[in-house]
C-alpha positions in Angstrom: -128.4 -48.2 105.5 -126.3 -49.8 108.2 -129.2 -51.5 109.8 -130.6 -48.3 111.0 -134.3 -47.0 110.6 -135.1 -43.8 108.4 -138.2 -42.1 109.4 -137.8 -39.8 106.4 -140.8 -39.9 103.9 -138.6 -40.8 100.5 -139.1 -42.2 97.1 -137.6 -45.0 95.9 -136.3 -44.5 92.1 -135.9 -47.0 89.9 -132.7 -48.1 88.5 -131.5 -50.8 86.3 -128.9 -53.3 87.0 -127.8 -56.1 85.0 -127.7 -59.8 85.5 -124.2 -60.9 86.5 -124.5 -64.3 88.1 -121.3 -65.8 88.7 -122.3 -69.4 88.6 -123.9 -68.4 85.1 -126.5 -71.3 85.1 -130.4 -70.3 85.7 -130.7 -67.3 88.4 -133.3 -67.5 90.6 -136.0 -64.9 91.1 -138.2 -65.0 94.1 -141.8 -64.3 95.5 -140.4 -62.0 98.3 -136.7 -61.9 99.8 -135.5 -65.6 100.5 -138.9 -66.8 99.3 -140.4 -69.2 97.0 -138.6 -69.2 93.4 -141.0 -67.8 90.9 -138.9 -67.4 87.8 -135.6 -69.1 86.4 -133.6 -66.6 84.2 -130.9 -68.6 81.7 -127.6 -66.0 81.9 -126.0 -68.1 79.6 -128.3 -67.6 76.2 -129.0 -63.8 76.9 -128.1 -60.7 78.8 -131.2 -58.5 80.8 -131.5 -55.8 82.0 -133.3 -55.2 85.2 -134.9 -52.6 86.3 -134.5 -52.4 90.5 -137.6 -50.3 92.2 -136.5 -51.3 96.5 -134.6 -52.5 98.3 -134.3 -54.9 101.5 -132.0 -56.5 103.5 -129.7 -57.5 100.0 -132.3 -58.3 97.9 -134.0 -56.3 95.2 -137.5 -55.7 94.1 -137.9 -56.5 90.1 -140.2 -53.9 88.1 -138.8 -55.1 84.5 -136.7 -57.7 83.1 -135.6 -56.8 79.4 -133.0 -59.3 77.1 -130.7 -57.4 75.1 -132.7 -58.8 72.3 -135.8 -57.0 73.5 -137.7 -59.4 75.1 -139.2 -59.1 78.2 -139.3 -61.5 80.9 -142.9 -61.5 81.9 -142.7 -60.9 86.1 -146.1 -62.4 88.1 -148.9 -60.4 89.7 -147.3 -59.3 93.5 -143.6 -58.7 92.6 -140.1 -60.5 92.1 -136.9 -60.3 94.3 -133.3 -60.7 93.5 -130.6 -61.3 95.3 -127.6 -58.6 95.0 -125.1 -61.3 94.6 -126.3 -61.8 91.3 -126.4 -58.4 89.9 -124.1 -55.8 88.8 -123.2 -52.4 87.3 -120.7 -50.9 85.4 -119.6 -47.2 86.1 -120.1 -44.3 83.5 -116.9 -42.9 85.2 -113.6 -42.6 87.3 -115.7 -41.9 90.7 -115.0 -41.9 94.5 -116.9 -44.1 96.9 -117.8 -42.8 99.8 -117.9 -43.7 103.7 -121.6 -42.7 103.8 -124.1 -41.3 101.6 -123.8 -37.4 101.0 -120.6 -38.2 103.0 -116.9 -36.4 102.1 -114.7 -39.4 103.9 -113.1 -41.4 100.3 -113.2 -44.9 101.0 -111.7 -45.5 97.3 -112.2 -44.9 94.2 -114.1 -46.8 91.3 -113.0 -46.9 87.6 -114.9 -46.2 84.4 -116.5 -49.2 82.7 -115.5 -51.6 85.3 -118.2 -53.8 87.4 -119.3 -53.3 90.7 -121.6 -55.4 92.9 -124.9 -53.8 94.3 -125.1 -54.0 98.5 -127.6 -51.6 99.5 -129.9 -48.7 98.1 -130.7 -45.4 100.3 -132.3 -43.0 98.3 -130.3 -41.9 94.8 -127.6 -43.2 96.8 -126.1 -46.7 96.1 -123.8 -48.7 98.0 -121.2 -50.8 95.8 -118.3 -53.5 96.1 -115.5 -52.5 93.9 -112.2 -54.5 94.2 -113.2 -55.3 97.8 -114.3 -51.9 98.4 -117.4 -50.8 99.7 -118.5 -47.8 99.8 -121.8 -45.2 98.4 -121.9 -43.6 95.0 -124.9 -41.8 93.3 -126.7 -43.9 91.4 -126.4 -41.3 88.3 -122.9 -42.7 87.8 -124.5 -46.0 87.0 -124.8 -47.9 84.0 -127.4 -51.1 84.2 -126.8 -52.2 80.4 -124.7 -55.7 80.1 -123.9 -54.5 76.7 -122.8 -50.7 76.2 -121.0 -48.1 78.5 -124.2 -46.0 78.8 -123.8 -42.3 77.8 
């Protein structure tokens, strides 16, 4: 995070977002970060689910895309990339953002059930924007469903 280089040998886990596109037309989904567009999702007619598996310089490697209505968006052979302007997440409850990951400095404080924007992924940490706010929670506290508060 920050721009710097992490020599430590960590795994990525997956976690799901939602789409939250603000212009709520088609959102693009990419080859690689800034690339060619691949895939068109309509926000309008359905909500997804997306499952998030890396991340680089604000965009976001797709795994899955799932409607609400169970359907999944089919992603092509070598990978799809959105942008993290276009996603979001809800909170499963009242937390604390922090400075840094693993950090105790309290940047502010998130509510439960409200949206956040995705920045930035280092390990089961997650960095959010929260009422102009940004700042690290654990991505345990995170709730990719468009459509429930996740238990």
């Amino acid at each position: 995070f920050n721009g710097e280089e992490y020599t430590e040998n960590c795994k990525f886990r997956t976690f799901d977002v939602y789409l939250s596109d603000p212009d709520q037309g088609k959102t693009n989904i990419r080859k690689e970060p800034n690339g060619r567009i691949i895939l068109k999702i309509d926000g309008k007619d359905d909500f997804y689910t997306l499952t998030i598996s890396e991340a680089r310089d604000g965009w976001f490697r797709l795994v899955n895309i799932m409607g609400v209505e169970g359907d999944n968006v089919e992603i092509p052979a070598g990978g799809a990339w959105i942008h993290h302007a276009v996603i979001g997440v809800s909170i499963r409850r009242n937390k604390d953002l922090l400075e840094a990951p693993g950090s105790k400095i309290v940047v502010g404080t998130v509510e439960q059930e409200t949206e956040a924007r995705i920045k930035d992924r280092y390990m089961d940490w997650v960095q959010i924007e929260y009422k102009g706010v940004v700042g690290w929670i654990e991505s345990m506290w995170l709730c990719g469903n468009p459509v429930s508060t996740c238990p």
